[in-house]
Rosetta silent file (secondary structure, phi, psi, omega in degrees, C-alpha in Angstrom):
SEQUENCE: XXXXXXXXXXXXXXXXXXXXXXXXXXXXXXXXXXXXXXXXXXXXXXXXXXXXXXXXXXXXXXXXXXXXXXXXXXXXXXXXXXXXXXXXXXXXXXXXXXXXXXXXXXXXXXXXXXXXXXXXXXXXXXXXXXXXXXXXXXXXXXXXXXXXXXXXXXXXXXXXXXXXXXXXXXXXXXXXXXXXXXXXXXXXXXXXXXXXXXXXXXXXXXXXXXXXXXXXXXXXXXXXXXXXXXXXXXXXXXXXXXXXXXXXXXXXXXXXXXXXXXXXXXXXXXXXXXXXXXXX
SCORE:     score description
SCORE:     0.000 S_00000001
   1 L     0.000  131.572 -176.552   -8.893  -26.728  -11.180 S_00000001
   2 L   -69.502  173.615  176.721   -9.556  -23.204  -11.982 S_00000001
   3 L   -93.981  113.970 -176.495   -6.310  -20.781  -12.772 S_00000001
   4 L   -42.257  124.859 -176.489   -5.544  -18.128   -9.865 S_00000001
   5 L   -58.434 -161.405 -174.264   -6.112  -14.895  -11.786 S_00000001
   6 L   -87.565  128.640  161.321   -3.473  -12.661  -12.035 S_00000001
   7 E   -67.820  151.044 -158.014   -2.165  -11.087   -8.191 S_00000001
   8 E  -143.610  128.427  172.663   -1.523   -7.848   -7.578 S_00000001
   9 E   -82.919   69.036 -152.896    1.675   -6.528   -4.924 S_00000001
  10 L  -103.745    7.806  157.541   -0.030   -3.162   -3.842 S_00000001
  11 L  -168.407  112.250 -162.394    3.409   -2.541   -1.469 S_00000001
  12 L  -146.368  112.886 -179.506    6.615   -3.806   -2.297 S_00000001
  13 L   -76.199   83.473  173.485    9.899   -1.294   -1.215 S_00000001
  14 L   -75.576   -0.509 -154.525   11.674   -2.991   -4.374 S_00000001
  15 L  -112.941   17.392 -173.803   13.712   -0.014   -4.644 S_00000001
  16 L   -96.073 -173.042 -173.818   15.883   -0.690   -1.282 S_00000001
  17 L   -98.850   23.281  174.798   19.167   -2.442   -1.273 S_00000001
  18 L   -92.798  -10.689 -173.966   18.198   -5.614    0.046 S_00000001
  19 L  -109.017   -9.979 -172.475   16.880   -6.150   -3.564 S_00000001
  20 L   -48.918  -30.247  172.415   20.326   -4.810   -5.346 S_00000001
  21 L   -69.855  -33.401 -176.671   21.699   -8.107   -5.954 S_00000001
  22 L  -172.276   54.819  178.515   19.169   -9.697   -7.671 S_00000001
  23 H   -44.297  -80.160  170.142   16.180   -7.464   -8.472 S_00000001
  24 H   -33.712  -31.070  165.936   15.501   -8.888  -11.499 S_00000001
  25 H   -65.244  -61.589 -176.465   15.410  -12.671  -10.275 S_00000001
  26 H   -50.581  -45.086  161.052   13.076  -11.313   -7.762 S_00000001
  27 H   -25.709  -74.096 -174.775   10.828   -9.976  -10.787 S_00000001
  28 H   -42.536  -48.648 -179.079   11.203  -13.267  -12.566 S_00000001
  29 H   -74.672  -36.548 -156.986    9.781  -15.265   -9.407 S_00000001
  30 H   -65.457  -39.213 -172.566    7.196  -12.783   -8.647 S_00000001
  31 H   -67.886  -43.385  173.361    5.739  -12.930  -12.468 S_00000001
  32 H   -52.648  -24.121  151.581    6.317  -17.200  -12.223 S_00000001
  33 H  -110.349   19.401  176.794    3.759  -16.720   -9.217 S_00000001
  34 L   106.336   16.479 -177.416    1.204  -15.088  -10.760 S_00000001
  35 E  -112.427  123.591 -165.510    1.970  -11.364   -9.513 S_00000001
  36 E  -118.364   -3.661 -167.840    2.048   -9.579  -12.808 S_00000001
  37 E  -145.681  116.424 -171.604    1.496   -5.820  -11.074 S_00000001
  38 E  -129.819  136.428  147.512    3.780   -4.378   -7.974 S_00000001
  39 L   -74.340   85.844  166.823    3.442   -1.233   -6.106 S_00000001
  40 E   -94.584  101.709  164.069    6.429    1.017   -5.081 S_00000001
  41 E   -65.105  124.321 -139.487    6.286    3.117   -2.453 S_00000001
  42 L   -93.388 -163.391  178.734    8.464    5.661   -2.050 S_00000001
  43 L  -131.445    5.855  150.901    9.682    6.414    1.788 S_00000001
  44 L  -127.109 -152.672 -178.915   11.721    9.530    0.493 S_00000001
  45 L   -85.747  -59.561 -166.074   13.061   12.037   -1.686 S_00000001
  46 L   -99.209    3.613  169.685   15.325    9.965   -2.930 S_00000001
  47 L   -94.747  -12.686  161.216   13.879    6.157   -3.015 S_00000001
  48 H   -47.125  -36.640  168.893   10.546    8.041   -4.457 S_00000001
  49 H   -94.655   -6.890  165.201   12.906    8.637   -7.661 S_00000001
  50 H   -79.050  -33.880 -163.965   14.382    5.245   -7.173 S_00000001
  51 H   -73.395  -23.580 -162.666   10.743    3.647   -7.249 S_00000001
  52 H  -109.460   -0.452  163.368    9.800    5.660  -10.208 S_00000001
  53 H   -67.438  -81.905 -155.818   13.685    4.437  -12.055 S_00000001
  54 H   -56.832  -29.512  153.292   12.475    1.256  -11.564 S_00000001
  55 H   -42.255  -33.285 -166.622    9.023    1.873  -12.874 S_00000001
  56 H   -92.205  -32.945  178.895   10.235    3.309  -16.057 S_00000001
  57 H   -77.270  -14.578 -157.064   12.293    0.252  -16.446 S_00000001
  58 L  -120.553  142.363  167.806   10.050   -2.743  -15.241 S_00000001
  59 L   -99.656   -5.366  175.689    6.559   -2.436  -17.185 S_00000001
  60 L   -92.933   -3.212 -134.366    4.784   -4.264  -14.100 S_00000001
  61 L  -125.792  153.918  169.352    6.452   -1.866  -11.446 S_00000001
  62 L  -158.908  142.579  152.018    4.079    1.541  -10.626 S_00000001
  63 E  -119.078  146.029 -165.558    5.357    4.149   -7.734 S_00000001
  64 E  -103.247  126.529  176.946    3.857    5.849   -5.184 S_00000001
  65 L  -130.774  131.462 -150.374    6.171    8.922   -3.847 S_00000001
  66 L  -153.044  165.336 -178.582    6.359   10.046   -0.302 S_00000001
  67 L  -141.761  111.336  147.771    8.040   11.275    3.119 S_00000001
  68 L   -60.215  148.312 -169.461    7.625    8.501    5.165 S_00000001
  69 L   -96.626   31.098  161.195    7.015    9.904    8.761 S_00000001
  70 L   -88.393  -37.110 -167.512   10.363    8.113   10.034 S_00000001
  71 L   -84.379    7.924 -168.155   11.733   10.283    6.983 S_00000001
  72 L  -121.275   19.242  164.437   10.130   13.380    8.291 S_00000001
  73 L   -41.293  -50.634  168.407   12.458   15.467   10.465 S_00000001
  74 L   -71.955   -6.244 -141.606   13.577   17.426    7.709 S_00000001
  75 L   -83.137  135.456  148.201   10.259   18.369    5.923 S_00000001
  76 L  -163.266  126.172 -145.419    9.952   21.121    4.727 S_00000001
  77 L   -19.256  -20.694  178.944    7.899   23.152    1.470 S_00000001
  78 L   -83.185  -36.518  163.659   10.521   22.783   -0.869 S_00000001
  79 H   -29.455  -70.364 -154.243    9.913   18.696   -0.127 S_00000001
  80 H   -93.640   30.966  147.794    6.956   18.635   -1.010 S_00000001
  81 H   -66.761  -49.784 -156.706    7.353   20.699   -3.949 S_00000001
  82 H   -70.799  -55.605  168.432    9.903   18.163   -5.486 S_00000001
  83 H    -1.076  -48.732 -156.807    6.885   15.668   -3.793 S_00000001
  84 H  -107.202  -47.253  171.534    4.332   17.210   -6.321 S_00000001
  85 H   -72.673  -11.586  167.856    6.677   17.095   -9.296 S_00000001
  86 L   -74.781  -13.490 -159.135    7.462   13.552   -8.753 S_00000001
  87 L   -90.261    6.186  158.332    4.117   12.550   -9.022 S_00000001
  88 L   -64.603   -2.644  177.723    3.735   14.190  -12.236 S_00000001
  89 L   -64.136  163.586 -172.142    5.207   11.024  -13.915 S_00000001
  90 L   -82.336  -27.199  179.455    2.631    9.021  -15.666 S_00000001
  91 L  -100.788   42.451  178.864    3.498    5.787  -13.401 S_00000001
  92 E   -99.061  113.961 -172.320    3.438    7.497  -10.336 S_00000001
  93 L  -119.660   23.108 -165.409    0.096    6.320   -9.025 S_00000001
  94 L  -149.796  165.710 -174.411   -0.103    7.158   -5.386 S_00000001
  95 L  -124.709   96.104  162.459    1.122    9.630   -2.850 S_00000001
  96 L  -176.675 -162.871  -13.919    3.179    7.626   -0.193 S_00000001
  97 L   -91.120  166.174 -140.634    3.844    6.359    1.853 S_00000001
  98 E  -131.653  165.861  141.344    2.331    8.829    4.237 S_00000001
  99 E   121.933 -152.741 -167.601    1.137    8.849    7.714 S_00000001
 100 L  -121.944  173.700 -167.439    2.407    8.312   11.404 S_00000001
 101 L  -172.142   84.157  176.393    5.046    6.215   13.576 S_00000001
 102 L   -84.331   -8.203 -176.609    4.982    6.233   17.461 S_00000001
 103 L   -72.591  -62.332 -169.075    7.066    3.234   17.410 S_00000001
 104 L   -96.260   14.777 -156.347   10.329    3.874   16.792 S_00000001
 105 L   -13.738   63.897  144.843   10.147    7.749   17.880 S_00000001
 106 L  -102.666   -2.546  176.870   12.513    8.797   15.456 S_00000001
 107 L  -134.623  137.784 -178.137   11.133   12.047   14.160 S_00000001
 108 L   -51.638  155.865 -157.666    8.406   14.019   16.816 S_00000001
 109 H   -92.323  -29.366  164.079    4.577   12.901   16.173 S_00000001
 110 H   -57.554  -49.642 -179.599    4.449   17.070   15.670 S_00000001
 111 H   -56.765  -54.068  171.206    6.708   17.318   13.015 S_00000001
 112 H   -83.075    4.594  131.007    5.202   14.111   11.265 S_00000001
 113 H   -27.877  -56.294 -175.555    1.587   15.784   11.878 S_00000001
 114 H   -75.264    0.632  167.487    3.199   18.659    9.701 S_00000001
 115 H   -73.730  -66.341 -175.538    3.988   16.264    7.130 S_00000001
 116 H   -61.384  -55.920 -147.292    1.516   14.047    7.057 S_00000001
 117 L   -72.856  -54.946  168.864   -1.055   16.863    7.270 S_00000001
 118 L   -12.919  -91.031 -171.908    1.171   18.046    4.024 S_00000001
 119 L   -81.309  -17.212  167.781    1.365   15.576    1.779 S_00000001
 120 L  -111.743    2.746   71.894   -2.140   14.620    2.333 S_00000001
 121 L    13.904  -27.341 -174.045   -3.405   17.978    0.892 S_00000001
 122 H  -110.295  -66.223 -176.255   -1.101   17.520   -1.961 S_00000001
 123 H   -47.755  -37.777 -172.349   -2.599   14.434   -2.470 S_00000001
 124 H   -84.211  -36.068  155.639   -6.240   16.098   -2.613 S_00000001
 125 H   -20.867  -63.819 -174.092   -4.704   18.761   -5.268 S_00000001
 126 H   -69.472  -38.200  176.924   -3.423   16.237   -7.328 S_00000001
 127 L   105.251   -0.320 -175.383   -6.196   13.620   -7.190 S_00000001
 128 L   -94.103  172.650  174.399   -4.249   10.755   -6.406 S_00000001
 129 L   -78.276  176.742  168.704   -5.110    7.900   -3.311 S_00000001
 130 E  -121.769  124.556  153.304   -2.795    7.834   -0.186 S_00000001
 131 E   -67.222  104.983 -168.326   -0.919    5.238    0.810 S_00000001
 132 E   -93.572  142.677  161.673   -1.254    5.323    4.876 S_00000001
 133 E  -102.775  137.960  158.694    1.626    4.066    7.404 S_00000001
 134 L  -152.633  141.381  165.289    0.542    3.690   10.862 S_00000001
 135 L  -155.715  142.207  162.293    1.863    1.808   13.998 S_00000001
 136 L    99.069  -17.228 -119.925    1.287    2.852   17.663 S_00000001
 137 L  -119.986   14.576 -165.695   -0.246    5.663   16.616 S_00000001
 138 H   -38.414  -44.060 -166.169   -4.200    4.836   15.334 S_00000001
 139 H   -53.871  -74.417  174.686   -5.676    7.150   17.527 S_00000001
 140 H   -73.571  -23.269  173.356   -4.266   10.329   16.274 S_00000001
 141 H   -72.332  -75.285  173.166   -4.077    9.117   12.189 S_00000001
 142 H     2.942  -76.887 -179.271   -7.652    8.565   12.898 S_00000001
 143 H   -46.921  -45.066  177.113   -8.146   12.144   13.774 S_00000001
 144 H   -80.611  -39.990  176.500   -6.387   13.691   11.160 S_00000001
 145 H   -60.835  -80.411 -155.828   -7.611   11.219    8.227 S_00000001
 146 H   -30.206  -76.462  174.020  -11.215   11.789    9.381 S_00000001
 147 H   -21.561  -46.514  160.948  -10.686   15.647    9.260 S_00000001
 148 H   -94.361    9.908 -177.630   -9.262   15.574    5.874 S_00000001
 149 H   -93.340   -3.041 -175.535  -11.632   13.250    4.452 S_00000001
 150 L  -135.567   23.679  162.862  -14.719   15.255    5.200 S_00000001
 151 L   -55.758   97.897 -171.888  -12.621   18.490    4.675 S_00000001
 152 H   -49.163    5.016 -152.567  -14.182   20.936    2.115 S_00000001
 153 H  -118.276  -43.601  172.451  -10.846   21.178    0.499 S_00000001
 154 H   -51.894  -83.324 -173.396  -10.688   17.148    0.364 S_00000001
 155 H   -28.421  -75.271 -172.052  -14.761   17.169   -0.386 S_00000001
 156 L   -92.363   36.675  176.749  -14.124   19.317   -3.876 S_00000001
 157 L  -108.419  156.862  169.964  -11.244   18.292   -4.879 S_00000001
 158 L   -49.468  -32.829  174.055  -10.217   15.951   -7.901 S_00000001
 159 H   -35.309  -84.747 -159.440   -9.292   13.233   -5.280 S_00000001
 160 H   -25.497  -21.700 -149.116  -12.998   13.443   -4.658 S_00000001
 161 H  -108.633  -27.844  170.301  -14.270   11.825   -8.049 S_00000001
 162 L   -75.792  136.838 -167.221  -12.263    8.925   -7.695 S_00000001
 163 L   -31.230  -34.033 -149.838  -13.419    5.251   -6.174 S_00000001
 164 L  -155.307  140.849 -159.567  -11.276    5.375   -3.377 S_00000001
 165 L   -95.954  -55.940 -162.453   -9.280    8.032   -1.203 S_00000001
 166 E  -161.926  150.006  167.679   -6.737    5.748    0.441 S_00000001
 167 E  -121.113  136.940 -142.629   -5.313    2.929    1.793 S_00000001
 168 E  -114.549   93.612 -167.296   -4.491    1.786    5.396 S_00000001
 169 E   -67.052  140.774  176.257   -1.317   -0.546    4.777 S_00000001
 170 L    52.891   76.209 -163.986   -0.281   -3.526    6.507 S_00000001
 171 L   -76.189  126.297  175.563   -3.766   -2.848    8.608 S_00000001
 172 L  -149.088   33.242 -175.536   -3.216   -2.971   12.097 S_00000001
 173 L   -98.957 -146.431  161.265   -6.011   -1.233   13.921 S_00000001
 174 L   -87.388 -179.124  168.385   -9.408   -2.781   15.094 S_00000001
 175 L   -98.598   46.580 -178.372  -12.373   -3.544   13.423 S_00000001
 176 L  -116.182  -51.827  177.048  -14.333   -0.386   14.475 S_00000001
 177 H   -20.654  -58.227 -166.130  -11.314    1.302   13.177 S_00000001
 178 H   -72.280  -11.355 -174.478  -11.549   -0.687    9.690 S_00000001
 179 H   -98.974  -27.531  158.424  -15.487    0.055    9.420 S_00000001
 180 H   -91.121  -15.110  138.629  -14.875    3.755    9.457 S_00000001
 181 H    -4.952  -53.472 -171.245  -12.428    2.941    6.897 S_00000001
 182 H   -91.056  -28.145 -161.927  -15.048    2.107    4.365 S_00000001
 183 H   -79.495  -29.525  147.198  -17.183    4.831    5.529 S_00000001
 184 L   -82.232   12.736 -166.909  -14.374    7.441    4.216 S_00000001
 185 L    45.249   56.766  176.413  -13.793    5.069    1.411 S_00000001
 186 E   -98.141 -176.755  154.647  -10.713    3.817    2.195 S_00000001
 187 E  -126.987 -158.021 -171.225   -9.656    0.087    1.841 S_00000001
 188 E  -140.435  176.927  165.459   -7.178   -2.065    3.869 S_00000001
 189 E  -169.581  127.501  156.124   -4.386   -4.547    3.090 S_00000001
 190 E   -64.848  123.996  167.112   -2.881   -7.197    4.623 S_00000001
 191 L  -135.778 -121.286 -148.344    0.319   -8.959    4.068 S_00000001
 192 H   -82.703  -18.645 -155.589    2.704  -11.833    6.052 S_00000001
 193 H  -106.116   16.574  125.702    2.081  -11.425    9.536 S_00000001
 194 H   -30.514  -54.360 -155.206   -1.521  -12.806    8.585 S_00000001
 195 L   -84.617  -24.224 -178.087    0.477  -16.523    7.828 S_00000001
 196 L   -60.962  154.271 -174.859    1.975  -15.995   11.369 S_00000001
 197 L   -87.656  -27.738 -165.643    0.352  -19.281   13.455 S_00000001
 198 L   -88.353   -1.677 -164.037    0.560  -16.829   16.619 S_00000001
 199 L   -95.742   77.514  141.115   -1.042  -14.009   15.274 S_00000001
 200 L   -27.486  -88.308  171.253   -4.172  -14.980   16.683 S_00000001
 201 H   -56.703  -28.807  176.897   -6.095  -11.574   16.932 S_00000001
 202 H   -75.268  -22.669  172.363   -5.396  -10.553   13.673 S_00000001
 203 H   -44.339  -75.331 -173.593   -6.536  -14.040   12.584 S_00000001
 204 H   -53.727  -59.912  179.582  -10.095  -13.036   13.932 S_00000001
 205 H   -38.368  -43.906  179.080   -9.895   -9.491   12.294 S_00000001
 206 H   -44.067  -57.134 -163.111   -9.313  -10.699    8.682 S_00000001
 207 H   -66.349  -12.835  141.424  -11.823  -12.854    9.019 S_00000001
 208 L   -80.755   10.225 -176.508  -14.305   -9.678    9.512 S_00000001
 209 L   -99.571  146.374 -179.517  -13.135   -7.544    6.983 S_00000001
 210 L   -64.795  107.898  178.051  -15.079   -6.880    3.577 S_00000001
 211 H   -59.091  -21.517  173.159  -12.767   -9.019    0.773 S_00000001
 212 H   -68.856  -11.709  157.053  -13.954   -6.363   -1.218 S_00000001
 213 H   -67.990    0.275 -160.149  -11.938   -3.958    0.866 S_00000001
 214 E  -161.660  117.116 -167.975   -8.944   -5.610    1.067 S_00000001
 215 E   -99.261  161.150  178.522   -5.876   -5.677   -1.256 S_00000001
 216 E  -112.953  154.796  178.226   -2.946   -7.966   -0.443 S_00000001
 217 L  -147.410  149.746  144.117    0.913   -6.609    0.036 S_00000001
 218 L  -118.290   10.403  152.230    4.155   -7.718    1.170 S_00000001
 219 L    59.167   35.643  133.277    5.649   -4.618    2.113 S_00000001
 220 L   -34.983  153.581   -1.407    8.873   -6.189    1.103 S_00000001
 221 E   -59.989  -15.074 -170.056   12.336   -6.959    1.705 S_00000001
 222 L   -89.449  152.536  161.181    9.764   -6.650    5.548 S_00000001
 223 L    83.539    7.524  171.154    6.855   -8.898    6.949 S_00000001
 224 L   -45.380  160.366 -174.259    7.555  -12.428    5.602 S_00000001
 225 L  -107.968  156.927  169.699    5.000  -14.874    5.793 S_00000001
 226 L   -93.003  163.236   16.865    5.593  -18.084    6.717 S_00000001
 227 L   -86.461   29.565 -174.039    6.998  -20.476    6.076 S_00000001
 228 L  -108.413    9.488  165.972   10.164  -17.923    5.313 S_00000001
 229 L   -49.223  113.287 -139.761    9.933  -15.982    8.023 S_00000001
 230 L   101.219  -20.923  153.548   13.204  -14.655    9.085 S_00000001
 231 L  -114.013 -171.813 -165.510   14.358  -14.229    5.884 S_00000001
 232 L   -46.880  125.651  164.123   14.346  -11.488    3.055 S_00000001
 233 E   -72.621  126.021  161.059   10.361  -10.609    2.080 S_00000001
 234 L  -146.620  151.173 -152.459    9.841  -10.507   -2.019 S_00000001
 235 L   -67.600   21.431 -175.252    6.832  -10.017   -3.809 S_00000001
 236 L   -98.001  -17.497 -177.511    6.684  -13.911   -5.185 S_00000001
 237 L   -70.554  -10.345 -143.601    5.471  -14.466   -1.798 S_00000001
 238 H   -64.846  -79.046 -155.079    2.062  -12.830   -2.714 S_00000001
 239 H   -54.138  -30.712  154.082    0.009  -16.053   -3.160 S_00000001
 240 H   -18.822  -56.387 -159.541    1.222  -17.207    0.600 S_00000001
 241 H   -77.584  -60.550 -160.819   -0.794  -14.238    2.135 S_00000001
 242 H   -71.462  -19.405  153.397   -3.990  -14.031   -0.500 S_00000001
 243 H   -63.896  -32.177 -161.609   -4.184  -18.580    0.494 S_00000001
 244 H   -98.166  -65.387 -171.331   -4.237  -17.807    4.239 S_00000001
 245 H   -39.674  -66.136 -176.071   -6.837  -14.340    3.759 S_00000001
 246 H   -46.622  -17.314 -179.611   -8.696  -16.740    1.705 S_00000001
 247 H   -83.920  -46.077 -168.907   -9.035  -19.552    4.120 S_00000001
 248 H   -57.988  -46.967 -178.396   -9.840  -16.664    6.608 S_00000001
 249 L  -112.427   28.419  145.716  -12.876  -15.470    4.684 S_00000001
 250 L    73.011   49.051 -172.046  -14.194  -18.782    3.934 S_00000001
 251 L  -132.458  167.746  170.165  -13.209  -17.927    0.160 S_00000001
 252 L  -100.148  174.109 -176.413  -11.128  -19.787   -2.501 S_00000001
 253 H   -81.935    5.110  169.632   -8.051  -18.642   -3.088 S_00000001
 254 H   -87.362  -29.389  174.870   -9.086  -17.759   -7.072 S_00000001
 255 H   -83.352  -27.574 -175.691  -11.820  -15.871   -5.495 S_00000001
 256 H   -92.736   -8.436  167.041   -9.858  -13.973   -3.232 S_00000001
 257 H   -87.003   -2.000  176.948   -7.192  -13.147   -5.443 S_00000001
 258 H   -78.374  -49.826  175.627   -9.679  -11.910   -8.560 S_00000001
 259 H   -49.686  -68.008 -172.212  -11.062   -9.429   -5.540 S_00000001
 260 H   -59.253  -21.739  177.753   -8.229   -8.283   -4.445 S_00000001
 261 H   -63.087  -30.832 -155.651   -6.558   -7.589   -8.123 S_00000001
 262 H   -71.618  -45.271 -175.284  -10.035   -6.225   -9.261 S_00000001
 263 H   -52.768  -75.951 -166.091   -9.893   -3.500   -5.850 S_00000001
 264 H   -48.688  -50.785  164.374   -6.119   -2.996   -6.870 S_00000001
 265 H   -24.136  -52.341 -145.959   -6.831   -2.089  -10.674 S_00000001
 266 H   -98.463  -31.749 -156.049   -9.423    0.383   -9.462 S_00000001
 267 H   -91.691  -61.300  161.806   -8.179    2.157   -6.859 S_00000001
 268 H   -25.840  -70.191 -145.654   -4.540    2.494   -8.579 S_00000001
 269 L   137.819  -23.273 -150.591   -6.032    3.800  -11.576 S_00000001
 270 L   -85.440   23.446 -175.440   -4.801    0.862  -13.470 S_00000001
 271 L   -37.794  -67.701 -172.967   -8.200   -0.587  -15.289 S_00000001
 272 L   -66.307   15.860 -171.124   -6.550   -0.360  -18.219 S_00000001
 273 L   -70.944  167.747  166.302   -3.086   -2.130  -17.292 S_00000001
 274 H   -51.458  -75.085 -178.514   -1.690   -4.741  -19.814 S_00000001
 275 H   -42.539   -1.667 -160.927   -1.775   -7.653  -17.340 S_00000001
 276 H   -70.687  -39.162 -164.721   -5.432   -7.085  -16.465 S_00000001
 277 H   -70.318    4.017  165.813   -6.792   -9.341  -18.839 S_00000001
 278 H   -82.423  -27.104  179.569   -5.331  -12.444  -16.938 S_00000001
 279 L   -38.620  -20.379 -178.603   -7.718  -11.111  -14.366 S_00000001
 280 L  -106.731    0.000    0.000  -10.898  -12.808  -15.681 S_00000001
């Protein structure tokens, strides 16, 4: 039997305090299940400089740094100043996470417009992808991602030169949604609430999405897959998700995790990571 390449985490909050007790364990399983490369995103000021602590300390960990738009009440230019100096670190390899939240209406969908709007500008400056959040709220992320992706400012920017613009996390639109997705050259990702047995409709969506398109996450300590569902999410859970996607798209599960690592590599940045070369 072939060996499942190496997995790739492309959102894991490792830097909250559901992991304080026993980060390192959590490492330890994640590498024992073949996930040799995790993605932290941050969802502040100050877990953006936790995600990039733990980066400097973990040699698989890379961060992403961001005002989530639960986190975006407060925003205001000096944010995303300190925003644009975190991501001068070398393992900061994303802008996020970014984006909208109609769900839980803690901060007004204007104010996280003026964020979002922000920070994804900053992102076309810098040259890095965007990590997108969305729930409730497709309709209007829509609007504004289209606008800045075909943006002259967007268009000629370093951002521009790069494979891939962004990614639409824990993917929860449709699939007309997910096809202009590719068409700004974004990708998608998936995590646990694939593995749900009830999750029907999303069941059919996977199974219409481009594997070439589609990175796996587990948006940990959130989102377990089953069967652990109900307790604490951690990124050893990985091959769970990329077995059930794989089933989904009629694939094996060595082919769908060598896609999805190969997509994560490229669109991070990360060709060149240590771990890649379990990858073949």
């Amino acid at each position: 039997m072939d060996r499942t390449p190496m997995m790739i985490d492309s959102h894991c909050h490792l830097d909250l305090e559901q992991f304080d007790a026993d980060r390192a364990a959590v490492l330890e399983r994640a590498t024992a299940a073949g996930v040799g490369l995790i993605v932290n995103p941050g969802i502040d000021l100050a877990h953006s400089r936790r995600a990039i602590d733990l980066a400097e300390r973990y040699p698989q960990v890379y961060a992403a740094v961001g005002i989530h738009p639960n986190s975006s009440g407060g925003f205001n230019p000096a944010m995303l100043d300190e925003v644009r100096g975190l991501a001068a670190h070398p393992k900061v390899v994303a802008i996020g996470e970014i984006g909208l939240d109609y769900y839980w209406d803690d901060v007004a969908p204007d104010k996280q417009a003026v964020a979002f709007q922000a920070q994804l500008a900053l992102a076309a400056e810098l040259g890095l992808p965007v990590i997108i959040h969305n729930r409730d709220a497709s309709e209007d992320l829509a609007t504004m991602l289209r606008t800045w992706v075909h943006s002259g400012a967007t268009r000629h920017s370093p951002l521009a030169t790069r494979p891939f613009l962004g990614v639409l996390h824990a993917y929860s639109g449709d699939l007309a949604l997910a096809q202009e997705a590719y068409d700004w050259n974004f990708v998608l990702s998936l995590g646990g609430p694939v593995t749900f047995k009830n999750a029907r409709d999303l069941h059919g969506l996977a199974g219409k999405l481009r594997p070439d398109r589609l990175m796996l996450e587990t948006d940990a300590p959130y989102l377990t897959p089953h069967p652990f569902r109900g307790k604490r999410n951690e990124p050893g859970h990985i091959p769970l998700i990329c077995e059930r996607l794989a089933d989904l798209l009629h694939l094996s599960p060595q082919e769908m995790a060598a896609a999805s690592t190969s997509l994560a590599l490229t669109f991070f940045g990360l060709e060149n990571f240590a771990g890649a070369e379990s990858n073949s």
